[in-house]
N, C-alpha and C positions, 0 to 999 in steps of 0.2 A: 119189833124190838130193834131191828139193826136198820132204821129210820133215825128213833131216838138216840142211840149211840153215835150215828152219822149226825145228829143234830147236836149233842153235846159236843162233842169231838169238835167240828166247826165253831160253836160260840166258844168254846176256851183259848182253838186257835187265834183267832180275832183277837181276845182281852190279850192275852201273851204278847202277842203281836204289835200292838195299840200300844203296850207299855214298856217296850223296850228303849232304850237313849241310846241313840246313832253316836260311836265312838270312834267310830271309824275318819281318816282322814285320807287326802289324796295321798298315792303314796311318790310321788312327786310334784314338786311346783308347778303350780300353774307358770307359763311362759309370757301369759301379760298383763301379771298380776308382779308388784315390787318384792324382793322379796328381802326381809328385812332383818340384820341381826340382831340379837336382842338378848338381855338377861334373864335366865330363867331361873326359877326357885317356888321356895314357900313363900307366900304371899305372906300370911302370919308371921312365923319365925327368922326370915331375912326381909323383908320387904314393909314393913310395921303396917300391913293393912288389915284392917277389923273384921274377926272373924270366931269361928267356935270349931274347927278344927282346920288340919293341916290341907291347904288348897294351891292347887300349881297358878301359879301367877306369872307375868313376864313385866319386864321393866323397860319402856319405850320411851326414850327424849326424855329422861330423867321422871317417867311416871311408871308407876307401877298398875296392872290392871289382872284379874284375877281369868281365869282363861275356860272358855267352854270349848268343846268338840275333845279334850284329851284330859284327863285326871292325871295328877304326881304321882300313882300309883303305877299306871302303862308305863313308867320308867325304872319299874325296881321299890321296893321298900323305901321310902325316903327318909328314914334314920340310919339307914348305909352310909358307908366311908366315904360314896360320892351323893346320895341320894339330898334331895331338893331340900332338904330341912337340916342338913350340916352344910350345904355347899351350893354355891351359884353358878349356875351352869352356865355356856354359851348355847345360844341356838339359833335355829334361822329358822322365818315363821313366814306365812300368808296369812292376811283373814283381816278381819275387820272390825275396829272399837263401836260396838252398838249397846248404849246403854250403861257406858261405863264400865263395861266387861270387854275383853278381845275375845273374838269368836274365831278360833283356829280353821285353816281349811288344810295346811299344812302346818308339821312341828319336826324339825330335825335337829336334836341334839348334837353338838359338833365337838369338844370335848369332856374329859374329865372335871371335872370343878375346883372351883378355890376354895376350902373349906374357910366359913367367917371367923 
């Protein structure tokens, strides 16, 4: 019996495990990597990019691109008085456009936002 328990216990660890999304970021810049400021916000609601809900997006050289490794969520409710879907924030970022998405490795918020 505490084989089978030991053998369930083991494969649910795995599936959990397996199905988690790494949201985690460095919690400093890399030092030689650029590190670049940028406009953040809702991708849908400040940024007119297509979509079926509210998704953290950043705006580089006048493009907007919708961003994985952090959710608009890790920053607060974003229908707050500064949150990403009343307001555009400033931030500084690392990471890299693959596939027409930015893939975060760093995201630092730098101030309060301008509400649109």
């Amino acid at each position: 019996m505490n084989k089978i328990t030991s053998l369930v216990t083991a494969c649910l660890v795995s599936v959990v495990s397996f199905g988690q999304v790494a949201t985690s970021l460095n919690p400093k810049p890399d030092p030689n990597k650029k590190l670049i400021k940028v406009d953040a916000s809702c991708g849908e609601c400040n940024f007119d990019l297509d979509g079926t809900s509210c998704d953290l997006a950043v705006r580089i050289s006048g493009k907007a691109y919708f961003v994985d490794g952090v959710t608009i969520k890790d920053f607060g409710h974003p229908h707050d008085e500064n949150g990403f879907c009343v307001a555009v924030r400033k931030a500084e970022v690392q990471g890299d456009i693959v596939d027409g998405r930015f893939k975060a490795s760093y995201f630092k918020l730098l101030q309060p936002g301008k509400k649109k």
